[in-house]
N, C-alpha and C positions, 0 to 999 in steps of 0.2 A: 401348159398354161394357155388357157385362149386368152385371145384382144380383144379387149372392152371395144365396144361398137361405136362410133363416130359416133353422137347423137346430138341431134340439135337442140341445145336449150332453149329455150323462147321464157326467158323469164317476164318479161312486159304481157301488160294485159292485151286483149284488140283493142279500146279503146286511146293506147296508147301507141301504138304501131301510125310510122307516119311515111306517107310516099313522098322522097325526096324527087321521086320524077317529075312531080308538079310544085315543085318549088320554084321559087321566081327570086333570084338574088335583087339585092337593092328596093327592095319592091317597098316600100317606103322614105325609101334615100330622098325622093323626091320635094315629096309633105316637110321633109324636114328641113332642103333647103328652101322653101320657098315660106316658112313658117318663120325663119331665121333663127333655127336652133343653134346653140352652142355647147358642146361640151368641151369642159377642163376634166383636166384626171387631177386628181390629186396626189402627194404622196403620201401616206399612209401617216407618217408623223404630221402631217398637216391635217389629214381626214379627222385623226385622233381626237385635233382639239376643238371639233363642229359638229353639233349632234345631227343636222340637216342642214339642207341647200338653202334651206330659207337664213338660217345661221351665216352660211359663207356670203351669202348676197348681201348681210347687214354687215356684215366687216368689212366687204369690198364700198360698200359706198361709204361708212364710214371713213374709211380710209382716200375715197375719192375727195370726200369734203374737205379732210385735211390738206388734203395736196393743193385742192383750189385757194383753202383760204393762206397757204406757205406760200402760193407763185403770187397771189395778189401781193403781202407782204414784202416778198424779195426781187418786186419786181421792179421795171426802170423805171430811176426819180427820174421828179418832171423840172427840177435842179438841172441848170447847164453843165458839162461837164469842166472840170477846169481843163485850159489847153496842156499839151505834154510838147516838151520839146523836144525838135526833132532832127535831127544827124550829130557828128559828134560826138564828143568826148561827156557825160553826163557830169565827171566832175572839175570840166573846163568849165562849167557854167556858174560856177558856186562862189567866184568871187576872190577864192582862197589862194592865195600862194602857195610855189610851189618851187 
């Protein structure tokens, strides 16, 4: 039996052949912070239910509105507080015999 001859496939065309020698890591890391990019990942049941980022952006602000108009809601009255009383026994105060 002879052995099939090591040969090198080169299935890629040339114009698809890429010299990692001249690769430059990060090489736009830059543009991106100074642009103020953000990415979230999502999780895939979450991706599921937004056809695109434009999508997730109006539910997040959506959801931003709601928050602002619940804190204004539940936020501090401009009602004095009533005083609480303080050291002691709470049901020494009530009057009640005992």
């Amino acid at each position: 039996m002879r052995r099939k001859r090591a040969s090198q496939s080169d299935d890629l065309q040339p114009e698809y052949r890429f010299d990692y020698s001249k690769a430059v890591r990060g090489k736009y890391y830059r543009r991106l912070i100074q642009e103020g990019a953000n990415v979230a990942v999502l999780e895939p049941d979450v991706a599921a239910a937004f056809r695109d980022s434009a999508a997730v952006n109006d539910a997040l602000r959506s959801l931003l509105q709601v928050s602002e108009t619940t804190r204004r809601l539940t936020g501090q009255s401009s009602r004095p507080r009533p005083r609480q009383r303080t050291g002691g026994n709470a049901a020494a105060g009530t009057g009640r015999g005992g």
